[in-house]
Phi, psi and omega in degrees: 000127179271169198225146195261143192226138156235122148311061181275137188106156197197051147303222183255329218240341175307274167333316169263353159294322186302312186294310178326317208258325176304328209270328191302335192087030169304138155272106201238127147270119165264134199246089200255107140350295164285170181280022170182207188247147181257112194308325200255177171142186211255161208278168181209154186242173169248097178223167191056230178301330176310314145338310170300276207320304157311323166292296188320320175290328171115003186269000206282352153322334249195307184291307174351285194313309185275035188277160178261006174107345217259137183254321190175184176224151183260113174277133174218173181263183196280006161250035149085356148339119180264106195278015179156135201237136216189083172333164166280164178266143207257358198217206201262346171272294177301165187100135162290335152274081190284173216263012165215109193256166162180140177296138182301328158264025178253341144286353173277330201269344166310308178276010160263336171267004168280331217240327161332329194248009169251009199216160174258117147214139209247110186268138181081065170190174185194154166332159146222354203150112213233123170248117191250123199225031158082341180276320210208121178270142165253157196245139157280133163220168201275018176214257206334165176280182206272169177192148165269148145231167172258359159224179173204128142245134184266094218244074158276178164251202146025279202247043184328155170250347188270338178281011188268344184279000168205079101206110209251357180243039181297101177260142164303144148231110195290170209233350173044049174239118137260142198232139184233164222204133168201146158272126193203153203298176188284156168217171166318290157018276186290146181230160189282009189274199154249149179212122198249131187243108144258154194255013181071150196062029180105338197254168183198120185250104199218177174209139181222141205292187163199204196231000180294352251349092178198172188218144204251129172238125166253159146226133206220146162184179213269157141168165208277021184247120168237166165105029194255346154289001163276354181270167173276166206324313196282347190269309159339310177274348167292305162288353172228025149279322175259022159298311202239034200267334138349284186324144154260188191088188185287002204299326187294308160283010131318268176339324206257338164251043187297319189256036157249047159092037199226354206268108173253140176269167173165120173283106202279168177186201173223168203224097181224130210233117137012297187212161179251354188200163172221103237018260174269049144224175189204135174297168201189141197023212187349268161359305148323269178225056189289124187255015178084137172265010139317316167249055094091016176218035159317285161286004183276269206314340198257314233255338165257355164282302174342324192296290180325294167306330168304303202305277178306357139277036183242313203253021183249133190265347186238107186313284209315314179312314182279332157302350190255297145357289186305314157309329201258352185255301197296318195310317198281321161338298162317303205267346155309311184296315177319342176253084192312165160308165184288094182104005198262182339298356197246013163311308196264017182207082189271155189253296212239192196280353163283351179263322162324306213293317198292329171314288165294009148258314190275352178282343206263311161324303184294345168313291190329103154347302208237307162315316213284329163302295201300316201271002165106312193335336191254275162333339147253014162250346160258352181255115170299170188253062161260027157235050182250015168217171167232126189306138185255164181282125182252156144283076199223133167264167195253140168294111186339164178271000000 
């Protein structure tokens, strides 16, 4: 008898639990909020076990193809000067540019198009109310009828709103960084590198190629005020014009493209949780273990908890048992990734000109051929810990690419 799943969210880490558990004979529905799958977001990498998790689908192909282009990243001064170089990384792991770059939402759509024709999904709705009554959850939603599963996972993000419904007292652990994501045209200018400006006070400024011809630019900084993502598109762009107002560099032609409809906020944090599940339903990626995009392992994490959790519903007849496994295989990733580099974020956000100065001496060392070997440096702020488990094998077969 197959057993029923509903998936909310159609990201990264939703979709590929969905193809896993589909090829398992799972009956699965994903529940996606927006009216479609979203096409747009800021570049992401693929490493390590993550790396694995693709080839097994057959997908790493297919991801290649959709790289954004990016050869290594650059640290520059504030007139676009370059004050230190950093090659892309050559294995599955290494590099502040690692060796599979990609957008995120070209990467949702890859896994949205693997995964479609084993799984029901349904856009533009979302959870209101989940009754777990130990046999079965029935799930409420805010346009759809009420329905049963015999599981639930909640594959959000950060600040999920359906996970306040079973863990209502789940705290952020902040990080006191925002970051903002925007697309804005190409100009002669922009290189294929990522080139990274901090700006002193806190601020950090970057740009990085894609494969749209267009160029993905953030702007980031420290401060002790949260609840400023919550404000609205125009008040947003306000804080962060007289934030970077300053700024040299491209900051100016950043700015000047804030209202052209692309610009995402985000109070960056962690998701450092207790438990992952509550009877039959259970958290996934972001929602979960969100380690932040400070450790470089974001997508690592959605795309081998995904794996995992597939696996071990497969082979398990009671979700709580593969939730507790499942937990117990994933955990020691998580608390490697959860453990940002020594200082960061704001290592990489100097307040004053002396920390700018000490900043731009140690990336220009950790540069260094032959320094950058002794003191280690590049290796511990740029290589993530995404082999820090070894993925086990389910008998689940992968759907063709």
């Amino acid at each position: 008898m197959s057993r029923s799943i509903l998936i909310s969210g159609a990201s990264i880490a939703g979709p590929t639990l969905a193809s896993w558990l589909s090829r398992a004979g799972w009956e699965v529905t994903v529940v996606e909020r927006f009216d479609h799958v979203r096409e747009q977001g800021q570049n992401i990498d693929v490493r390590g076990v993550g790396r694995q998790v693709i080839r097994r689908m057959g997908l790493e192909d297919a991801v290649r193809a959709a790289h954004t282009g990016e050869t290594g990243t650059e640290f520059v001064d504030e007139h676009g000067r370059a004050v230190a170089t950093f090659a892309g990384g050559t294995d599955d792991t290494s590099g502040g540019t690692a060796e599979l770059e990609i957008l995120r939402g070209q990467f949702a759509k890859i896994l949205y198009e693997h995964s479609k024709d084993g799984a029901e999904y349904v856009f533009g709705d979302q959870i209101t109310a989940l009754h777990d009554d130990g046999s079965g959850v029935d799930v409420e939603f805010q346009r759809g009828s009420r329905r049963r599963f015999d599981a639930v996972v909640l594959a959000e993000g950060l600040r999920s709103r359906s996970r306040a419904l079973i863990m209502p007292d789940a705290r952020i652990h902040e990080l006191g960084l925002y970051n903002a994501f925007l697309a804005i045209p190409r100009t002669g200018d922009d290189t294929d590198r990522w080139r990274v400006l901090p700006c002193g006070r806190g601020r950090m400024l970057s740009l990085r190629p894609d494969n749209l011809g267009t160029t993905q630019a953030s702007l980031s900084f420290i401060s002790d005020v949260r609840g400023l993502d919550r404000l609205g598109h125009d008040d947003v762009a306000a804080v962060l014009r007289a934030t970077f107002a300053d700024v040299g560099w491209v900051a100016p032609r950043v700015l000047a493209e804030l209202d052209n409809g692309s610009l995402y906020f985000e109070d960056i944090g962690q998701a450092k949780l207790g438990t992952w599940s509550r009877g039959r339903i259970a958290l996934l990626g972001d929602a979960a273990h969100c380690a932040s995009p400070v450790s470089g392992m974001g997508t690592t994490l959605a795309l081998a908890g995904a794996y995992v959790l597939a696996g071990e519903l497969a082979g398990h007849d009671d979700p709580r048992d593969a939730f507790a496994r499942y937990e117990q295989v994933l955990r020691p990733l998580v608390t490697k990734a959860q453990q940002l580099p020594p200082g960061a974020p704001r290592i990489a956000h100097p307040r004053s000109r002396l920390q700018l100065a000490a900043f731009r001496t140690a990336v220009r060392v950790a540069a260094s051929p032959l320094l950058g070997r002794v003191s280690g440096l590049a290796g511990k702020y740029m290589t993530p810990p995404a082999e820090a488990i070894t993925l086990p094998e389910y008998p689940i077969p992968a759907a063709a690419a």
